[in-house]
C-alpha positions in Angstrom: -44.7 -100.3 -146.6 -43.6 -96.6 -147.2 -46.0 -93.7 -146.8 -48.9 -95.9 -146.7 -47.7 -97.9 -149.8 -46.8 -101.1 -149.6 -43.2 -101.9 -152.4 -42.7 -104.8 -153.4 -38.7 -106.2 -153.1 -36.6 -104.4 -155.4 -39.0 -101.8 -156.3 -37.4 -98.2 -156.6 -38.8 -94.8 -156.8 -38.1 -91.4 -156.2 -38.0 -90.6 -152.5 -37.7 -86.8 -153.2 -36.1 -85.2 -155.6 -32.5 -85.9 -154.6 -33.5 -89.3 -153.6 -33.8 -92.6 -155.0 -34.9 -95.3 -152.5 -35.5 -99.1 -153.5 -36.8 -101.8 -151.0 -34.7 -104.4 -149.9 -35.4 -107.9 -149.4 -35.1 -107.6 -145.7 -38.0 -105.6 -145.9 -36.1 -102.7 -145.3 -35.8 -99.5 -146.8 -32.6 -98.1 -148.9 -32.5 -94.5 -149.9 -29.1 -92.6 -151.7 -28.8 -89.4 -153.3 -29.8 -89.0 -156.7 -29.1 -86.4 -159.5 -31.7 -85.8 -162.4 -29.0 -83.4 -164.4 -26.5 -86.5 -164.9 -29.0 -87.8 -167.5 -29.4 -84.6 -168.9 -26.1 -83.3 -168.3 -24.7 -78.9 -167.9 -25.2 -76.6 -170.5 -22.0 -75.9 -172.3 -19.4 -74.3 -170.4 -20.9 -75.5 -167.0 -19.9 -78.4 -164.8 -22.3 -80.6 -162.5 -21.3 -80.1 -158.8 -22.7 -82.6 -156.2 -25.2 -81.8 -153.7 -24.6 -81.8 -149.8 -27.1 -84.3 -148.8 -29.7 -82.1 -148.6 -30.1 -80.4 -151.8 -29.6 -81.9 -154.9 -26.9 -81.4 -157.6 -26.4 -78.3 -159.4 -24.5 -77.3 -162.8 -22.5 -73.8 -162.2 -20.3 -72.3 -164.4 -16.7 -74.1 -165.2 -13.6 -73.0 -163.4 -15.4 -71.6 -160.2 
């Protein structure tokens, strides 16, 4: 059960929006960070830089 919910094993979903959790067959709960832009990818002359646990990934400008 998270937040009232009860998962089923191997269910994922977002657990924020730099998280992806998925419930394991112990019954526990797995969470690790996610990143929407590396489906989408960086504008053109930009480069995806990882997040630092607490906020997600961001795209900033090449070079920097």
């Amino acid at each position: 059960q998270e937040r009232g919910r009860w998962r089923v094993t191997g269910e994922r979903w977002r657990g924020g929006p730099c998280q992806v959790c998925q419930c394991l067959p112990s019954g526990g709960v797995r969470c690790v960070p996610y990143c929407p832009l590396r489906d989408t990818g960086c504008p053109q002359g930009h480069v995806l830089r990882e997040g630092d646990g607490e906020s997600c990934c961001t795209c900033g400008p090449a070079g920097e």
